[in-house]
N, C-alpha and C positions, 0 to 999 in steps of 0.2 A: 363544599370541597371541590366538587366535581367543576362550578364557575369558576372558583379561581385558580385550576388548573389548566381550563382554558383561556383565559385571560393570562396565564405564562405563558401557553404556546403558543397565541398570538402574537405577544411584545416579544417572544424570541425570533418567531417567523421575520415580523418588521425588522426587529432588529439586523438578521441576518441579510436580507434581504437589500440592505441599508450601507452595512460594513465595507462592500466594493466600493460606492458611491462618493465616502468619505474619503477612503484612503487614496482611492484616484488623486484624492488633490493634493497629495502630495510626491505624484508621481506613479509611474506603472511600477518602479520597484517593490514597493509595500503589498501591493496587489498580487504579485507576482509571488513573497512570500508567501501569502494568504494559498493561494492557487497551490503550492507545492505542499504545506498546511494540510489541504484537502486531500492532495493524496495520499501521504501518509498514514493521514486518518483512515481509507480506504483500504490499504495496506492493515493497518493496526488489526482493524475489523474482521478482516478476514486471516489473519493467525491465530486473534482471540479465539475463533471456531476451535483454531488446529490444540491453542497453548492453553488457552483458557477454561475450553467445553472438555474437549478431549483428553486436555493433561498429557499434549506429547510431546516434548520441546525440540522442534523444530528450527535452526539452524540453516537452513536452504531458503528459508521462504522467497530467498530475492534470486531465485531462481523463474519463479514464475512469474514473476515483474517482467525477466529479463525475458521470456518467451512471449507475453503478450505483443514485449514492445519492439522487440524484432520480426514478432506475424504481422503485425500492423507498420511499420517500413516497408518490410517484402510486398504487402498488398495493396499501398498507397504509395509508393514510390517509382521511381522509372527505373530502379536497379536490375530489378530482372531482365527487364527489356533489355537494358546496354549490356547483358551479361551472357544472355541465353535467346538461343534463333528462333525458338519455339515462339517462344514470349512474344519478342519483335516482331513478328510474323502474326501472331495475335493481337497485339499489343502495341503498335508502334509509339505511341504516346506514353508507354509503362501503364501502371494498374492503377486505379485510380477508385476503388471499391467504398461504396456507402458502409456511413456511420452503422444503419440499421443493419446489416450483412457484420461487418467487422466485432462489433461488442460480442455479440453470442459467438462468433468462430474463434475471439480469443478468450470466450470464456470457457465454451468448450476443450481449446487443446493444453491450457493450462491445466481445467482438469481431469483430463489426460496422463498429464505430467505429474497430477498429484497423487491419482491414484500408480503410478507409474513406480513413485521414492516411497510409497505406502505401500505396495505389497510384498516386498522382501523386508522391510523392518519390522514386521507385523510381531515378533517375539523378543524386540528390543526394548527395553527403558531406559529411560534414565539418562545415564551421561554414554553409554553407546549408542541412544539412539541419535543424540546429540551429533555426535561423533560424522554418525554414515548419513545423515540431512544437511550438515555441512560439506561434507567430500564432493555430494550429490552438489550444494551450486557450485561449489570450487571447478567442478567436471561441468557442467553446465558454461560458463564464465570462458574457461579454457576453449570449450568447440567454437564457441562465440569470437573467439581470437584467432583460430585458427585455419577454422572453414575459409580459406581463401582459395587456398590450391590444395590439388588442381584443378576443384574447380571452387567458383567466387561466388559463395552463398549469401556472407555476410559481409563481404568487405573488410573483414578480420579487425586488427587493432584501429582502421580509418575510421571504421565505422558507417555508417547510410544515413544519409543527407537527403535533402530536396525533400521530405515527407510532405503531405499535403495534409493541411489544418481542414478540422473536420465542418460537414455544410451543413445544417440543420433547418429545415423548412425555409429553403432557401439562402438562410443566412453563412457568409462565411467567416467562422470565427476568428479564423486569422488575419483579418480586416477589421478596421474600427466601423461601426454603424450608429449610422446617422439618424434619431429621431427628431423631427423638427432641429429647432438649432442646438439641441445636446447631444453631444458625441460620446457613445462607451467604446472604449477600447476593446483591443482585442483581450486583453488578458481579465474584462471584469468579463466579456462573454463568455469567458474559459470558464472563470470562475460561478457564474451560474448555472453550468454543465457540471461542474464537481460537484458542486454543493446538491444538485437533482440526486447524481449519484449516491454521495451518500446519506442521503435522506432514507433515499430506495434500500441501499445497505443496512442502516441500523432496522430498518421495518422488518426487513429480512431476519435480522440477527436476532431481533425481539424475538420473532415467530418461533423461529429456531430454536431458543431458548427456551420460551413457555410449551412447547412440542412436546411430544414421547421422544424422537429424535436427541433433543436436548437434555432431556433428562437420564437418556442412558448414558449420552457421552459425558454426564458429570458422574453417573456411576460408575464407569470407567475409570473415571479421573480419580476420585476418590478412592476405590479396591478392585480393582479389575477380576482378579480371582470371585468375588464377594458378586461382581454383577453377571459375570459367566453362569455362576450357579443359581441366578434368578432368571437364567435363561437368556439372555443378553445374545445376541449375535458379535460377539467382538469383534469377529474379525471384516465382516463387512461396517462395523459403524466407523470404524477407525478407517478404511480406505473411504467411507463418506465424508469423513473429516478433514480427509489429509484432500479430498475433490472440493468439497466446497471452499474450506481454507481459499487451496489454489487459485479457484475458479475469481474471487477477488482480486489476485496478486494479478489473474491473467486481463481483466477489464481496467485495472490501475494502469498497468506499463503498456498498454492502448491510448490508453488518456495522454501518459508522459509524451509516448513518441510523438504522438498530433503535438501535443504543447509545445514543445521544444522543439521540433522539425528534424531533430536528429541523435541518432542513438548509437551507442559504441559501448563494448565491452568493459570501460570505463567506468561505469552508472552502476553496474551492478556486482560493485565486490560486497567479500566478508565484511566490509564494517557495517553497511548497506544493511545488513542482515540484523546484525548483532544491533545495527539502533532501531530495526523495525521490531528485536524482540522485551528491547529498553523500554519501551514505549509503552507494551502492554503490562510491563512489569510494573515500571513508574509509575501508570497510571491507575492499575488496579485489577489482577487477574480474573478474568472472567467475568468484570462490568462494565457494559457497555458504555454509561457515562465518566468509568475513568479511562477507560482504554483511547476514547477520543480526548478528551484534557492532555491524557500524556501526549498522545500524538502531537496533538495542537503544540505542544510547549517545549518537547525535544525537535519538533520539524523550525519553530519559530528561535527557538534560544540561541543555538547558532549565527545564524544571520544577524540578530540583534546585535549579539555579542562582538559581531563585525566592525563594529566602530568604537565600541569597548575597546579591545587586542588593539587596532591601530594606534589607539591615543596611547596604550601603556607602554609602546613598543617605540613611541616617539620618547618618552618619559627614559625609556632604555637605550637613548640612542641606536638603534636597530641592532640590537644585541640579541632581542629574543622574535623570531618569527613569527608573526601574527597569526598563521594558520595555526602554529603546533599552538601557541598562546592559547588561541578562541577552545582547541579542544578540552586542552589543561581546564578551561573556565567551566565547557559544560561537565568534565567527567567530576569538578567538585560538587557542580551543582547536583549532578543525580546520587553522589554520595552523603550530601549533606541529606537530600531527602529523603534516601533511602532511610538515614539512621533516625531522622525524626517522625517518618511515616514507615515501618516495615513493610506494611499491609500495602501501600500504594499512596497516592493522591485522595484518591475513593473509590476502595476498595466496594466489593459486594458485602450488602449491611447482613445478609444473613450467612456468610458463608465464613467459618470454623467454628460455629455456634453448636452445642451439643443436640441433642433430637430430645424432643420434652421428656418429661418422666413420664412413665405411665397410671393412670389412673386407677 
């Protein structure tokens, strides 16, 4: 058993390791979906902590996407410099801050932030907790837009541009590189950067899971009254939840801003949220091999879907809008699956199982 379960994770290793190479040949688009794919996943990953472990249904989480990926513009960008004399005066070039510096300070003030929407909710369930985790990115999203004046934090609705792509033992991913006469793009280098990532995540999330940690935040989940009274610390496990969650959301929207070079209030609405908590739903509450499948398949369905809606909207003389169309396409799809799988894609094999009889 134990050989041919390494002998999987090997052919999946290759495999993975594989999948950029192919899809380059048919262009940086397909790679480029792959690459947004992975963040998602990483996203997924760390709400499963908050929705999954915890059982807190959180509604803001693209709030702390939207904090990573605006500390990571402020501190790789030239905006502050053209904004603030201080900066200039420091900084004349703008900030230009290593990878190894930038991940832990946006993972640290995301969870910050998390513990931040976790400590006044701490007596909330349900659909009020719902409620004030959404208000929370709504409020989040809003400063994001507005911080311009009087004074010009974020650039408000323009948003911050010029980021600089991250450098990695030398290399800069925002440049294609050359080995011998084979050239990878910049987006499969990106892509082997996510993929490190969440390698590192699901190990983490394993850990966490098999932990004391993990196991109180499923008693929680489960009866929260019921795990109080086995002595439980609730209200620190739940502000660990709602930090480490975050603490993902906050190294994800690091990653995006580098990828994409620029970030506006835009990136991070409610729907944002509502399909980062689709994902973990789709995919299987609280197991880590569905929660990334769903990621992988509501990050990737749309896009597909993109040449679907165009062809039917030809088919419709342009009667129906190909954007509302593609969404129409996925919201059937996650309802057809919903009705044919309640439980998820792959769900967790042991969980709504009764507790043995006793002997």
């Amino acid at each position: 058993m134990q050989a041919k379960k390494l002998i999987t994770f090997l052919l999946a290793a290759v495999g993975l390791l594989v999948v950029p190479l192919f899809a380059q040949q048919f262009g940086s688009g397909p790679v480029r979906i792959i690459d947004l794919a992975l963040l998602y996943v990483l996203l997924a990953l760390g709400l499963n902590i908050v929705v999954g472990y915890a059982g807190l249904l959180d509604l803001g989480y693209v709030a702390f996407y939207a904090v990573g990926s605006y500390m990571f513009a402020l501190m790789a960008s030239p905006h502050l410099s053209e904004n603030f004399e201080a900066f200039k005066a420091a900084f004349p070039n703008g900030l230009h801050s290593p990878i190894w510096f930038i991940i832990p300070l946006a993972a640290g003030i995301a969870a910050l932030f998390g513990v931040a929407l976790g400590a006044p909710t701490l007596k909330l369930r349900g659909d009020y907790l719902a409620i004030v985790t959404l208000g929370f990115g709504e409020i989040i999203r809003v400063f994001l837009n507005n911080l311009e004046h009087p004074v010009n934090v974020t650039n408000g609705p323009r948003g911050i541009g010029q980021i600089d792509s991250f450098h990695i033992f030398g290399i800069n991913l925002g440049k294609s590189w050359q080995i011998g006469d084979y050239t990878l793009p910049s987006v499969t280098l990106y892509y082997y950067l996510f993929l490190a990532l969440v390698v590192g995540s699901v190990i983490i999330c394993y850990r966490l899971e098999q932990s004391r940690i993990g196991r109180a935040w499923m008693a929680i989940r489960e009866d929260e009254i019921a795990a109080k009274a086995m002595g439980i610390n609730t209200r620190n496990m739940k502000l660990l939840a709602f930090g480490m969650g975050a603490t993902f959301g906050g190294v994800a929207g690091a990653m995006f801003a580098s990828f994409q070079g620029f970030v506006s209030p835009e990136s991070f609405s409610l729907q944002e949220s509502v399909m980062i908590v689709a994902m973990v739903v789709l995919g299987g509450i609280g197991h880590i091999p569905g929660v990334i499948l769903g990621a992988l398949m509501l990050a990737a369905l749309p896009e597909v879907l993109r040449y679907v809606a165009g062809d039917i909207q030809q088919m419709t003389d342009g009667r129906i809008d190909a954007s509302i169309l593609r969404q129409l396409l996925v919201a059937l799809a996650m309802i057809t699956i919903m009705l044919i799988r309640p439980r998820g894609l792959w769900p967790a094999p042991e969980h709504g199982k009764p507790a043995p009889a006793a002997k």
